[in-house]
C-alpha positions in Angstrom: 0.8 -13.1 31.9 -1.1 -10.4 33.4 -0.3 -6.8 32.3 0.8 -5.5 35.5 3.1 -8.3 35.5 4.0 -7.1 31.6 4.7 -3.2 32.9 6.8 -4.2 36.0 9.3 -6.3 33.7 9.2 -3.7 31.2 10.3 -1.6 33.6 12.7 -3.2 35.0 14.6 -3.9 31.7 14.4 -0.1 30.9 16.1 0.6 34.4 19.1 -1.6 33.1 17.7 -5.4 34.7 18.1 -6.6 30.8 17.6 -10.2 32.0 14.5 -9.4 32.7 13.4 -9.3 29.0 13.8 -12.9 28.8 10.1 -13.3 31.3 8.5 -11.8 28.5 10.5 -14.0 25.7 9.7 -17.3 27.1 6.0 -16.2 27.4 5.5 -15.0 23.6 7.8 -17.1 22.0 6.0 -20.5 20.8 3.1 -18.3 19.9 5.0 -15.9 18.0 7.2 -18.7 16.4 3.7 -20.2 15.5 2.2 -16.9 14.0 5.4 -16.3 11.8 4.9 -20.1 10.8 1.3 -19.9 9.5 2.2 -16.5 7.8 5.6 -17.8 6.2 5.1 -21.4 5.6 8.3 -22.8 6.7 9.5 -23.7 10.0 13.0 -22.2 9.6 12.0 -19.0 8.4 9.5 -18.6 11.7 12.3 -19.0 13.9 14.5 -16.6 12.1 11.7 -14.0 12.2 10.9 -14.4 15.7 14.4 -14.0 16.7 14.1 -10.6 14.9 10.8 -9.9 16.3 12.6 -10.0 20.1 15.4 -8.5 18.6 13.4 -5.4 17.6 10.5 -5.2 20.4 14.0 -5.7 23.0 15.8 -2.4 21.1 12.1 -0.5 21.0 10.7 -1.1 24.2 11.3 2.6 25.0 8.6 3.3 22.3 6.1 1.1 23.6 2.8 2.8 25.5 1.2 0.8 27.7 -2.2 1.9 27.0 -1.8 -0.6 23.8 -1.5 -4.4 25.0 2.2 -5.9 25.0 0.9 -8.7 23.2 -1.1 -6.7 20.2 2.2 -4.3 20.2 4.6 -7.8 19.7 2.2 -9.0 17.0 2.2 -6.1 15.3 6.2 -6.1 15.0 5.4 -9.8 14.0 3.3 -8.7 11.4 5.7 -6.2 9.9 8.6 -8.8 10.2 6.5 -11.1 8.1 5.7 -9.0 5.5 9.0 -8.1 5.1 9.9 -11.2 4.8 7.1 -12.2 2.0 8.7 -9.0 0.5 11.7 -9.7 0.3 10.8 -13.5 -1.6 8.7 -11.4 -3.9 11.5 -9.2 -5.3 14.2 -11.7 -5.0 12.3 -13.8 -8.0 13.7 -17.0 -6.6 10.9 -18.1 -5.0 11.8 -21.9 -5.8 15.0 -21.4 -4.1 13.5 -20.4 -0.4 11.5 -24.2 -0.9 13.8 -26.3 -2.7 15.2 -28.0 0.3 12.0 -27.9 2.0 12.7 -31.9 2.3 15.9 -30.9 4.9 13.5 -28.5 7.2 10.6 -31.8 7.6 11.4 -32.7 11.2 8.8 -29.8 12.4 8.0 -29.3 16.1 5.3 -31.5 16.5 3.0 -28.9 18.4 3.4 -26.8 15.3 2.4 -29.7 13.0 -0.3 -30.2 15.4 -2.1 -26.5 14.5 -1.6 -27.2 10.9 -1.8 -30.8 10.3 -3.4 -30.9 6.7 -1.2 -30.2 3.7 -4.5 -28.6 2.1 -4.4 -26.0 4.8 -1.3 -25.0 4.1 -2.0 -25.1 0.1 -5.0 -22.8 1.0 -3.5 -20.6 2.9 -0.7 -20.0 0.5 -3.6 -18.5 -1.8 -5.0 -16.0 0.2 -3.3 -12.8 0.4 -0.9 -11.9 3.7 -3.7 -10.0 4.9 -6.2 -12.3 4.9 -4.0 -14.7 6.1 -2.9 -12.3 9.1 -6.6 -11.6 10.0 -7.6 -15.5 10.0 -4.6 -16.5 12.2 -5.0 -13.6 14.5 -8.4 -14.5 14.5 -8.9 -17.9 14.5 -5.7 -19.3 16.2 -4.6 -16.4 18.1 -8.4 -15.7 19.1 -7.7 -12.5 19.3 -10.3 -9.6 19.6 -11.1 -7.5 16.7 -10.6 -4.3 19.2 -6.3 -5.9 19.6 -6.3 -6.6 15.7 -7.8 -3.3 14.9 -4.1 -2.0 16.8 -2.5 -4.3 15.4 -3.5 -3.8 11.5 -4.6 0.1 12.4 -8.3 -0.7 11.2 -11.7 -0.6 12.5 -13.0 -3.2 14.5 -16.1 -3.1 12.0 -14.0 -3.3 9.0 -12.0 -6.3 10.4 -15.0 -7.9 11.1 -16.5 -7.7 7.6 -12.8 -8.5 5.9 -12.6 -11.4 8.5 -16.1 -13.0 6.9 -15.1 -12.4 3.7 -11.6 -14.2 4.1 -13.1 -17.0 6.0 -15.5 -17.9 3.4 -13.0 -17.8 0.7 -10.8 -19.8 2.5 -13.4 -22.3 3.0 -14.1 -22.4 -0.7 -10.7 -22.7 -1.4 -10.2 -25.6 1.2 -13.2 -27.3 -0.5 -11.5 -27.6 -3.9 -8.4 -28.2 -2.1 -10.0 -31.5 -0.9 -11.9 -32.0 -4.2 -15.3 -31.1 -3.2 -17.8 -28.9 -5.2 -18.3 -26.4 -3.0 -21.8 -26.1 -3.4 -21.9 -30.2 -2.3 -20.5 -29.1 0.6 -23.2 -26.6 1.5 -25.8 -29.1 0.6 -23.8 -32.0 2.6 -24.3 -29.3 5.8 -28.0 -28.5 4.8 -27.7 -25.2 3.2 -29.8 -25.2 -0.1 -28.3 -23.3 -3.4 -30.5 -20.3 -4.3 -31.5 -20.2 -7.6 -31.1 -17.4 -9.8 
């Protein structure tokens, strides 16, 4: 959706057209349910947070300035709702309790099992930090710029950059021994000789 397109149904839903707002819903929703999923793990838990992400971009549309992209502005509400979220499982101390029926919540949409098909994604993930995390969806899935992530995450472009490489690389460590590989066999497997000290 083009911005023009964005700032006219904004617009229109600040003049009082609030049915408007549902353009803009149906446009971000299955990649903001899929964002809250990669960040949160479990299906359930991505709707609920993207409800609350539409719920709170719909009641704070009068703070948004369109010289920041609608779509880094959602993300960034995204972000924020996810974190709260992660939060919130972090004090609670019950961590067990937000996976113990995890069996129940299986039937995933398929297009979501479809961008995170391998359990040992999901087990890597889970050990990086949010922010790492956040930076390698919104990177990698997303494909978003590092000049939107930078308003997204308030950083420099530069910074992102070099935080990016770093969390790619230990993600790809940690997907190595995920899948039981050395993960200097694996650089040797793709060519890349071990330096030695």
């Amino acid at each position: 959706m083009e911005s023009e397109t964005i700032h006219r149904i904004i617009d229109k839903v600040l003049d009082g057209a609030i049915d408007e707002f549902e353009h803009l819903l149906l446009h971000y929703q299955k990649p903001i349910i899929l964002y809250c999923y990669h960040m949160l793990g479990t299906y359930p838990e991505a709707e609920d947070s993207a409800q609350e992400v539409f719920l709170k971009a719909y009641r704070s549309l009068t703070a948004y300035k369109s010289d920041v992209p609608f779509a880094a502005w959602l993300y960034k509400i995204a972000y924020h709702q996810c974190i709260d979220v992660l939060r919130r499982r972090k004090l609670s101390g019950v961590l067990r309790f937000f996976y113990q029926d995890e069996k129940q919540y299986r039937p995933v949409d398929q297009q979501i099992e479809a961008m995170y098909p391998d359990e040992k994604v999901q087990r890597t993930m889970a050990m990086l930090t949010a922010e790492e995390r956040n930076l390698l969806i919104l990177r990698s899935v997303e494909e978003m710029s590092y000049q939107d992530i930078s308003l997204i995450l308030h950083q420099s472009s530069t910074r992102l950059r070099k935080k990016y490489e770093r969390s790619a690389k230990k993600f790809r460590k940690y997907y190595a021994d995920a899948k039981g590989e050395d993960h200097y066999a694996l650089l040797r497997r793709q060519g890349i000789e071990r330096n030695p000290s």
